[in-house]
Structures are given as C-alpha cells and as structure tokens.
C-alpha positions in Angstrom: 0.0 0.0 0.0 2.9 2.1 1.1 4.3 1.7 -3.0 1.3 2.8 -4.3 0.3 5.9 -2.1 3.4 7.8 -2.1 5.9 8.0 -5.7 9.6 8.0 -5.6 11.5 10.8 -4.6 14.2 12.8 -5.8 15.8 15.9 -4.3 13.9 18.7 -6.5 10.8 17.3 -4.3 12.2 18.8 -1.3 14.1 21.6 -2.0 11.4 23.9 -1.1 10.4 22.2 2.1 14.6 22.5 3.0 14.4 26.0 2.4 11.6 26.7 4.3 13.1 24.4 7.4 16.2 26.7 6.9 14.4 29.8 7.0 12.7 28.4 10.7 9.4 27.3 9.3 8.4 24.8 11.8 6.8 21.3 11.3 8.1 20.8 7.7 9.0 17.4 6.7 10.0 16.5 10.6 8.4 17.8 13.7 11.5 18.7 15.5 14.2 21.1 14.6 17.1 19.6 12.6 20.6 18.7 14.7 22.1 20.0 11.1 21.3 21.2 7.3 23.5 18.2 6.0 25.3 19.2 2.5 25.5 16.2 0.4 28.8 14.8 -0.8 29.9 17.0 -4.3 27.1 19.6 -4.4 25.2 22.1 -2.5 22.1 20.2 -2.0 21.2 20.1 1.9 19.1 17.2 3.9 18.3 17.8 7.4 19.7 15.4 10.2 18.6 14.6 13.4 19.4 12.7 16.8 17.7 10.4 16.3 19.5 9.5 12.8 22.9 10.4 14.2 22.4 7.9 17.0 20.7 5.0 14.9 24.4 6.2 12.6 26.8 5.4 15.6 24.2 2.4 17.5 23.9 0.0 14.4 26.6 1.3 12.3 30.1 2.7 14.5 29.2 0.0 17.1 28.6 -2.7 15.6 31.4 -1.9 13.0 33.9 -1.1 16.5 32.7 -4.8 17.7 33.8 -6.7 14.3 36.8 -5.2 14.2 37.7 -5.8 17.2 37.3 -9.8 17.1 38.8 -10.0 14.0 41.5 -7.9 14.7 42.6 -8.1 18.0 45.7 -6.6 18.5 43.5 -3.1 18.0 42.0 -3.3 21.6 45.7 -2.0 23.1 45.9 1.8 23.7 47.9 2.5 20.5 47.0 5.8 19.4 45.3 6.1 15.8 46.5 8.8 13.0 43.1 9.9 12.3 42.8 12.6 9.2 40.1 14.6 9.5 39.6 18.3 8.2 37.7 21.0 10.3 34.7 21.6 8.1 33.4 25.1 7.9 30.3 25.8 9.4 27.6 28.3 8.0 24.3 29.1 9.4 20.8 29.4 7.6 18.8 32.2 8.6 17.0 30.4 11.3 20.6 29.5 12.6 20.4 25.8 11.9 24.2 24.8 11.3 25.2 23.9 7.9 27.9 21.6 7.4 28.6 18.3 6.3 26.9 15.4 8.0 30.0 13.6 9.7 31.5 13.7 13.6 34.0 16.7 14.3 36.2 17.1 16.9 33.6 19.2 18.8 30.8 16.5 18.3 33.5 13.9 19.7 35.9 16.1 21.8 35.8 12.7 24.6 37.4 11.0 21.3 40.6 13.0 21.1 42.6 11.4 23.7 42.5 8.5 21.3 44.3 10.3 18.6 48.3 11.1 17.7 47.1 14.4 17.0 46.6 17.2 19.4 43.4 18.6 20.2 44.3 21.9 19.0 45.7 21.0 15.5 41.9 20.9 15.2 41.3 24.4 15.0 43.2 24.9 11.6 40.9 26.2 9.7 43.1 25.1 6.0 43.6 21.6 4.9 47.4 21.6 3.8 47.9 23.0 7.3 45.7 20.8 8.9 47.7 17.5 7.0 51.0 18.6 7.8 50.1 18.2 11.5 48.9 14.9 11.4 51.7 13.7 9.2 54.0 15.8 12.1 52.4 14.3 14.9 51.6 10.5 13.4 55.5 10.1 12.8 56.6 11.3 16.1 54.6 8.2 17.5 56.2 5.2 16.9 54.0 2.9 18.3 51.4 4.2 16.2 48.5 1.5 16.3 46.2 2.8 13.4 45.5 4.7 10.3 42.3 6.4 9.7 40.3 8.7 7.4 36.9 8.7 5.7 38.0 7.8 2.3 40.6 6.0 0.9 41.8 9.2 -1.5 42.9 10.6 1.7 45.3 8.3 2.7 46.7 8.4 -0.2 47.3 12.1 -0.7 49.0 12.5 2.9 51.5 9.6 1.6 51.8 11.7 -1.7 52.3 14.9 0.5 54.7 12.8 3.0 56.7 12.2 -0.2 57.2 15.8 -1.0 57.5 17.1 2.7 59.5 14.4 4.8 62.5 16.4 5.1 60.9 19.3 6.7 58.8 17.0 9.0 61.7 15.6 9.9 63.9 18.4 11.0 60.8 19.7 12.6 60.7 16.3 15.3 64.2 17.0 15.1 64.2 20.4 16.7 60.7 20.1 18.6 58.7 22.5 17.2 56.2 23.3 14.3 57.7 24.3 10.8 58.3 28.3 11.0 56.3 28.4 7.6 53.5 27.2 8.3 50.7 29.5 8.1 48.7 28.8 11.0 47.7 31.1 14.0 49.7 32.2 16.3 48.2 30.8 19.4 47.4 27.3 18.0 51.2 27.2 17.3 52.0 28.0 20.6 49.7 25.4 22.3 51.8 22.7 19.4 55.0 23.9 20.7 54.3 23.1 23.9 53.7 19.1 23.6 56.3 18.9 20.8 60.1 18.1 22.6 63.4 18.1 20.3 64.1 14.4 19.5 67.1 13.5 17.2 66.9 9.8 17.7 63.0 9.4 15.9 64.7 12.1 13.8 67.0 10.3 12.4 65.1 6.8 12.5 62.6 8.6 10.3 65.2 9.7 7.8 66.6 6.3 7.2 63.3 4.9 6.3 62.6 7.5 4.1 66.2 7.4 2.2 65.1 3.6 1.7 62.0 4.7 -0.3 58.4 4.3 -0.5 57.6 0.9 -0.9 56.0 -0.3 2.1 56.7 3.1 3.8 54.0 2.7 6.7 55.3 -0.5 8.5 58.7 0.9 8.5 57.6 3.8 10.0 55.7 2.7 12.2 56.3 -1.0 13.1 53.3 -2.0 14.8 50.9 -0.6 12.7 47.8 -2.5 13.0 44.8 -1.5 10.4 44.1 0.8 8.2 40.3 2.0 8.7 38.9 3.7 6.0 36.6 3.4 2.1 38.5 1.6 -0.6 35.6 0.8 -2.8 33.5 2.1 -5.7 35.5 5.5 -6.9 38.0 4.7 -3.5 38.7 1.8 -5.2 41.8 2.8 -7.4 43.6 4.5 -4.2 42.8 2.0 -1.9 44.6 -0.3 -4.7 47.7 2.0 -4.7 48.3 2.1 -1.0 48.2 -1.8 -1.1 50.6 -1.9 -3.7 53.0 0.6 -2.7 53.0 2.9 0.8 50.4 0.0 2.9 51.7 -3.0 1.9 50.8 -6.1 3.7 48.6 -4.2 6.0 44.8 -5.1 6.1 42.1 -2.5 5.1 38.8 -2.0 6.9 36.0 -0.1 5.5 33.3 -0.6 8.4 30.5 1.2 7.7 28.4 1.9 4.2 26.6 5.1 4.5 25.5 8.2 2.6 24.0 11.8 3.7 21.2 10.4 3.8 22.0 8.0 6.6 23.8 4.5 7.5 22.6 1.8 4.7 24.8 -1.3 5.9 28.1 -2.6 8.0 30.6 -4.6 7.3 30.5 -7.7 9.3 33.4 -9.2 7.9 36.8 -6.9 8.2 39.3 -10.2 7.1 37.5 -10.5 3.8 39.0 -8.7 0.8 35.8 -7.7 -0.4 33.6 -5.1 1.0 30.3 -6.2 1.8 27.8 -4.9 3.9 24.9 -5.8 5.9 21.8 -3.7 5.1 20.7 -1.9 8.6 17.0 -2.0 8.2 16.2 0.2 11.6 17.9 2.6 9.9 16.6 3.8 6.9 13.5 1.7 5.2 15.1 0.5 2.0 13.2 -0.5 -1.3 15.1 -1.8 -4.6 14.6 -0.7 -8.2 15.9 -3.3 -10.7 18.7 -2.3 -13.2 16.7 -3.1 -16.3 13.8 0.2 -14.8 16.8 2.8 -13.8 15.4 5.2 -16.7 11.4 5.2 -15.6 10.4 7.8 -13.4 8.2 5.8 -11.5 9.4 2.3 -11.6 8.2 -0.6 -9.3 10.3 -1.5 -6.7 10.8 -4.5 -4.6 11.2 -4.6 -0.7 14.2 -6.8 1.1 12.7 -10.2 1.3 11.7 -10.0 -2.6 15.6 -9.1 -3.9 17.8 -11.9 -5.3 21.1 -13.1 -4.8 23.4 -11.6 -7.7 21.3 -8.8 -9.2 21.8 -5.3 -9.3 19.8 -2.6 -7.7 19.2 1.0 -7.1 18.4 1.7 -3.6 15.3 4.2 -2.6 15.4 5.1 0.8 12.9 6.5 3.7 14.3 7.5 6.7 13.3 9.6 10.2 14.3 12.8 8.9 11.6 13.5 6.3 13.1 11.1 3.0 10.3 9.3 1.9 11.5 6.8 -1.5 14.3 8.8 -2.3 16.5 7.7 -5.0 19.5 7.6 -3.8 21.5 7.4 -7.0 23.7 4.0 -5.5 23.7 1.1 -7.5 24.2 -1.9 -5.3 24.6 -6.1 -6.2 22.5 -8.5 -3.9 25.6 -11.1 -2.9 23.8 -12.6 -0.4 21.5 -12.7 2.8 22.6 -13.1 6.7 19.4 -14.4 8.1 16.7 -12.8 5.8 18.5 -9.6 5.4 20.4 -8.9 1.9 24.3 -8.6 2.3 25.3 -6.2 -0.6 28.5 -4.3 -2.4 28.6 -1.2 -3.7 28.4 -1.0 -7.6 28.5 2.0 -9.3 26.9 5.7 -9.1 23.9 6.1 -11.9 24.3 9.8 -12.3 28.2 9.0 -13.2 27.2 7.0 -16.2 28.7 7.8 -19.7 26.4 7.9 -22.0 26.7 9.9 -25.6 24.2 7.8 -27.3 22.1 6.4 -24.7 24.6 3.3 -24.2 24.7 3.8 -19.9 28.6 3.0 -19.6 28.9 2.5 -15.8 31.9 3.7 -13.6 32.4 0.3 -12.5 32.7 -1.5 -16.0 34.7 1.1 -17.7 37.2 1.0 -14.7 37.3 -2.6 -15.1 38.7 -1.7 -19.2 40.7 0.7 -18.0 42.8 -1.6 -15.9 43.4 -4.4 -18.2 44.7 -1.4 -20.6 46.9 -0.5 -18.4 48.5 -3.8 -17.9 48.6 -3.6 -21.8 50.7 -0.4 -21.7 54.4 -1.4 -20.5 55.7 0.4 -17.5 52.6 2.4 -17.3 51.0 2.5 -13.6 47.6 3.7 -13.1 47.6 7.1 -10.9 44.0 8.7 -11.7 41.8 9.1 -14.7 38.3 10.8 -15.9 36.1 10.8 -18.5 34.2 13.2 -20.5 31.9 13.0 -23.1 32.1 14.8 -26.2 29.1 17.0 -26.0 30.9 19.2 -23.7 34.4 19.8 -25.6 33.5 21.9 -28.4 35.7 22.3 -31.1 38.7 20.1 -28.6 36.7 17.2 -28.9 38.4 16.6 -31.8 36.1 14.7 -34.1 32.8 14.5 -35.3 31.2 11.4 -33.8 30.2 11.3 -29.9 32.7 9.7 -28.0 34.5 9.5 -24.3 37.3 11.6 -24.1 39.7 10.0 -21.2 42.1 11.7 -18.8 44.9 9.4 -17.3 47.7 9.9 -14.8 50.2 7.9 -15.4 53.3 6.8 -13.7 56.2 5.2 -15.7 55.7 6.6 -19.3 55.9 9.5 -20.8 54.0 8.6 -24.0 51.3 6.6 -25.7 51.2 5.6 -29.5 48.0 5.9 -30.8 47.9 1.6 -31.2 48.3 2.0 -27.1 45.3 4.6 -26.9 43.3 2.5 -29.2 43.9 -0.4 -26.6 41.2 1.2 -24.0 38.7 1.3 -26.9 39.3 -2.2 -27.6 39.0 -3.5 -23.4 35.8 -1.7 -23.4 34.1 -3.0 -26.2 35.1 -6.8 -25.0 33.6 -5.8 -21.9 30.6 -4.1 -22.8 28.5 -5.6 -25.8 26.4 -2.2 -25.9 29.4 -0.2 -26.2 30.4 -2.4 -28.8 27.2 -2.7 -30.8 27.3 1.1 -30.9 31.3 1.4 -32.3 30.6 -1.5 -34.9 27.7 1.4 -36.0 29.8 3.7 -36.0 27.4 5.7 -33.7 29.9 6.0 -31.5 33.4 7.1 -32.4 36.4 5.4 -31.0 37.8 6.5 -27.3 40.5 9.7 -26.9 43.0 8.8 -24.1 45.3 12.0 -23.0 48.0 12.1 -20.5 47.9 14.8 -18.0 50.9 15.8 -16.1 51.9 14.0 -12.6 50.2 15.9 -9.7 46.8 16.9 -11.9 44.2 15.2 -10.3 45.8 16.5 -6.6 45.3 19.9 -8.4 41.8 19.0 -9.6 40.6 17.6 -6.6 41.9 21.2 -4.8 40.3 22.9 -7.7 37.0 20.9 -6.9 37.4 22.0 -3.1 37.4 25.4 -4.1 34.5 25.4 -5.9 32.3 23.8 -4.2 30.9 23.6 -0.3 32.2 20.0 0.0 34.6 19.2 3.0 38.1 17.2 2.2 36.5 14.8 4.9 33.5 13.6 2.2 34.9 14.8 -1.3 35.0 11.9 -4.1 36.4 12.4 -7.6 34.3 12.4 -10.0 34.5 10.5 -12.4 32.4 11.8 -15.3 32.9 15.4 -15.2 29.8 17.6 -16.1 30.9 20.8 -15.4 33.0 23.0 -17.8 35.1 24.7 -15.6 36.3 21.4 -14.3 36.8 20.1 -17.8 38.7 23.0 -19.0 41.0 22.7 -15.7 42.1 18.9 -16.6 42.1 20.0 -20.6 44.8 22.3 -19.3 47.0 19.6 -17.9 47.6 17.6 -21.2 51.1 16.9 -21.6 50.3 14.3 -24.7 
C-alpha cells in the first residue's frame, strides 16, 4: 500500500520544504528542529539530520562496526594511538541558525574521542587543509608505536603519503628540533599550544630519515612497526587509491571499511573486516530501503521490490525513507544483492547512476569502464595507473576533436611519458570486450572510437583542490568524479595535457 500511495522521490521534491526548514518554518517534513542542514557529498544540496538519525548512525553502524573489528582484529584493543585525518569543516548558518555543514562527527561533536588520537586537540582548530595534513603527518610520525590509520575515504590516505613524499625532510627536521615548521601558516596561538607538547628528538629524527632514504615501498610499516589497520573506504571510486596504497606505501597491512553510509543515513556494515571484499549488511532500523531493478533505472516511476523479494546476484538501485523526512528517495547508489545473513540482503557497492557515460544512450557504468581501463593498463608497458576521468564529447566543443560522440579519457600515469596511438586504441578495444552495448554502438559507427590524454603528474591532486574550491564540499567527504559535467572542471584537466 505504502508503494502505491506515495511516488519516488528525488531531491527537486524537497528543496522547497529544506528552504523553508532553513528559513525556521516549523513542522516541515519532521516535527522537530534539525541537529544540522546536511550538505551532500559534491554539491550544495542540503538534507536535514537529526538525533535520532545520528544515533541509529553510531548504535547500528560505528558500534557494531567497533565490535567486528575488534574480534577479527585483536591486537587493535591495546591503547595505541590512531592517526586519524580529519579536516575542520566550515560551518555556515541558515537564517533560522540551523548549522550547515557536512553530516559527519568533528572534533567538537566527539571532543571525549581525542585522547584517542596522535594528533593534538588543538591542531583541530586549523581552519586550512594543507595546514591541517601537515600536522597529522607531524604528529603520526613522532609516534612510533602508532597503532592505526584512519580517514573517511581512501583518497585521503593516499594524498597524505603523496604529500609525505614531498615534505619528509621538513617534517623531519621539525621532530628533530621540537617544534612546528616556521612556515607554516597557521595562528599564532594554535602554534604555541603545538610547541608546547612537541620536545626536540634527534633519535626518531633520524630513525625517520633512514626509512625515508630507503623509499616508498612499504613506507607505513617501516615507519611505524606495529601498525595494526588501516580504517577507512576503498571501494566504488576509492577503489583505485585503496589499490595504490596496497601496492605501494600500505603493503601487507589489512584494510577496513566498516560502515556503508551516505548523507542520507547509515545503509549497511561490514560484518566481515578479514575478507577482501567489502560487503555490507543492510541496517533496516535505519533507513527503510526498497530496490529498483537495473533493467527500470530510466522510468520515473518504476516498481520497486522490498528486502525479502531481492535476489542473490542482481543489481539494484536503492530508494530510501528515513526519520528525517526522506520518503522513497532515489538515492542514486547502484548496489549487487551477494547474499542474505538471516533474511537480510548482504550487498556491495556498484556504481553511481548519475556517473554514467552515455553519448548515445549506451549507460557505460563507472564500474565497467574502470574494469577496461585496468586491463589497458596492464597492456601499456611500464605504465602505472595514478587517476583518470572521463568526458563525453558533448561538452568539448571544437577540442573534442572529431565529429562522432565519444569518451574523451584523462589518465595519470606513472612510468611513461608517452602513448602511440595503437596503445590509446587499446582502451577502446578492453571496453568493447567488456561491454557488448558499447560495442554494438562502435561497430555502427554511432559512437566514435575512445581519446585517451595524458595529463601531467600531480593533476588530479590539483583538480581535486580545484573541486574544493568550488564547491561547499569538505576534504572529509569529497569523491572524484569521475564523469565530469561541469566546464570549468573540464577545461582545468584539458589544461594539464602533456600528450
């Protein structure tokens, strides 16, 4: 009955009644006042949050996640201190002086947390991320006996190894002397309060500087010898760092991603840290959760099954109702059905729908075209997969280069300089062996074939800054995207061609 009284959702249904909430119009959607006006992930689109949702978060989802990590992985219950890296998000106010901000704990929310951290409670007053990173790097690597990595997304990880790599010396000759660069641009009395826990110490000093002369490979056990776990999302578009820090600065430490969970609310945890995969058990006290087949993902309106009626191995996109006024919202997240604990579906995360390519109606998900992208890369010698987008045609104008739709691809990559156009072609080729749409189209000649370009090392770090910037996303919740859709980010990676 529920189905067939109220229609899917999507956000344009509720941006009004949001605005109204933020202005201080009471009783819309929810009868209490938000906790926060929650900015999603990437935009400026804002859901409200509550207690209530925040506790059912950190009850089914933190807790439970806490408890299966902590039988799998044992040697995490000693009082090691974790290197957590978290950003200060900045906080606005609507007019009714709701907060606005992103939807995730701070170190105000969870100021009885901090004792469990490397760094210093005040470090969380920088208001700047590179600021902010370089104190965490500072403070993780005077800690030897550091127990734990940490951060929200796998990207993050990787970009303080990447900064690590550029900035050891100075972090170094800073635990040297005991004290906080002298450059570093941060106020003058949350530098003082640094100083004052930070003591000279040559002998870590120099420790530290051995293991970096050594190199990178397998950087974090060296470092930091009892390292335990690294915490943090290494799936769906987190999927190609969490790779790199296994290969390279994390090797042969395990990865936990504990929780599955949007704006929106917690959708599932991960009951089983050993496994390589990452699957999670829908919470249904959470958020009420209903599944739109694959095959209907284009209908406005299509019908949707409930838990018990999904089936082991196909694909869904979730609609979700929760306690803070969501009634079957599309959520966008495409997830596969791998299996059931009890009667309740254990699923993985697939693939966004809005980051589809699609220049002639073919739907080219994230997911299979990353899957191309890697077995061309092992078909390029030398070549190591750093980052990559897409964009289709439509939006490059005259650069696009030819006349027939088609993906144009931006890759970092480390190891080469160069790609002969046979090696280009390659990517073409992996995706049309991997998607019989894609290839249906190409035999057509509806589609025209793939344009691969190398951009310069370091251009995704700048995107992703460049993305920052313009946008009210925090570094805490940011994901690349992707597909690009907006100009000004295609013209910023067009400008970081090298060939």
């Amino acid at each position: 009955m529920f189905q067939q009284r109220h229609p899917l959702t999507c956000y344009d249904h509720y941006s009004e009644f949001i605005r109204r909430v933020a202005r201080g119009e009471e009783n819309v959607l929810i009868a209490e006042r938000p906790s926060i006006l929650a900015v999603t992930s990437g935009s400026s689109s804002m859901l409200l949050s509550t207690r209530a949702t925040d506790t059912e978060f950190f009850m089914q989802g933190i807790a439970v996640g806490l408890h299966a990590m902590l039988n799998t992985f044992p040697e995490t219950q000693s009082l090691q201190k974790t290197a957590k890296l978290f950003y200060t998000p900045t906080w606005q106010q609507s007019e009714a002086g709701i907060p606005i901000g992103i939807n995730s704990s701070t170190h105000n929310i969870s100021r009885h947390m901090l004792n469990l951290y490397s760094t210093p409670a005040p470090a969380f007053q920088i208001p700047t991320e590179p600021e902010t990173l370089y104190i965490h790097l500072l403070f993780a690597l005077k800690d030897p006996t550091l127990g734990t990595l940490e951060a929200n997304f796998a990207s993050i990880i990787y970009y303080a190894f990447d900064v690590l790599r550029e900035r050891w010396q100075e972090l170094v000759e800073d635990i040297r002397q005991g004290r906080v660069n002298p450059q570093l641009g941060i106020a003058a009395d949350v530098r003082e309060k640094l100083d004052s826990v930070l003591r000279p110490d040559p002998w870590r000093a120099a420790e530290l500087g051995a293991q970096f002369e050594k190199g990178f490979q397998g950087i974090a056990r060296r470092l930091w010898p009892d390292l335990n776990l690294v915490i943090t999302v290494d799936s769906g578009s987190n999927s190609l760092y969490g790779d790199l820090l296994k290969g390279h600065c994390c090797q042969g430490l395990p990865f936990y991603s504990p929780v599955y969970a949007a704006t929106e609310g917690l959708i599932g945890v991960n009951l089983w840290p050993g496994s390589p995969e990452r699957h999670y058990l829908l919470c249904p006290r959470s958020m009420f959760c209903e599944f739109i087949p694959v095959g209907s993902l284009e209908e406005l309106q299509p019908q949707t099954l409930l838990m018990h009626q999904v089936k082991e191995g196909e694909c869904y996109e979730l609609a979700v109702s929760n306690a803070a006024g969501l009634c079957r919202y599309r959520i966008g997240d495409v997830v596969k059905v791998i299996g059931f604990h009890n009667q309740c579906p254990i699923v993985e995360f697939r693939y966004r729908h809005g980051q589809m390519l699609s220049v002639r109606g073919e739907k080219t998900s994230e997911e299979v075209f990353y899957q191309a992208l890697q077995r061309a890369v092992k078909l390029w010698p030398g070549a190591e997969l750093i980052d990559y987008c897409c964009v289709e045609s439509g939006l490059l104008g005259h650069f696009s280069g030819g006349s027939d739709p088609h993906y144009e691809v931006f890759v970092e990559l480390k190891g080469v300089r160069n790609l002969s156009e046979d090696q280009r072609y390659k990517l073409d080729r992996c995706l049309q062996e991997d998607s019989a749409v894609y290839k249906s189209f190409r035999l057509k000649g509806s589609i025209g074939p793939m344009r691969v370009q190398l951009v310069g090392g370091g251009a995704f770090r700048e995107l992703h800054s460049h993305m920052l910037a313009s946008s009210s996303s925090s570094p805490n919740t940011f994901k690349m995207h992707r597909v690009l859709r907006r100009n000004e980010f295609v013209q910023f990676i067009q400008g970081k061609i090298v060939s």
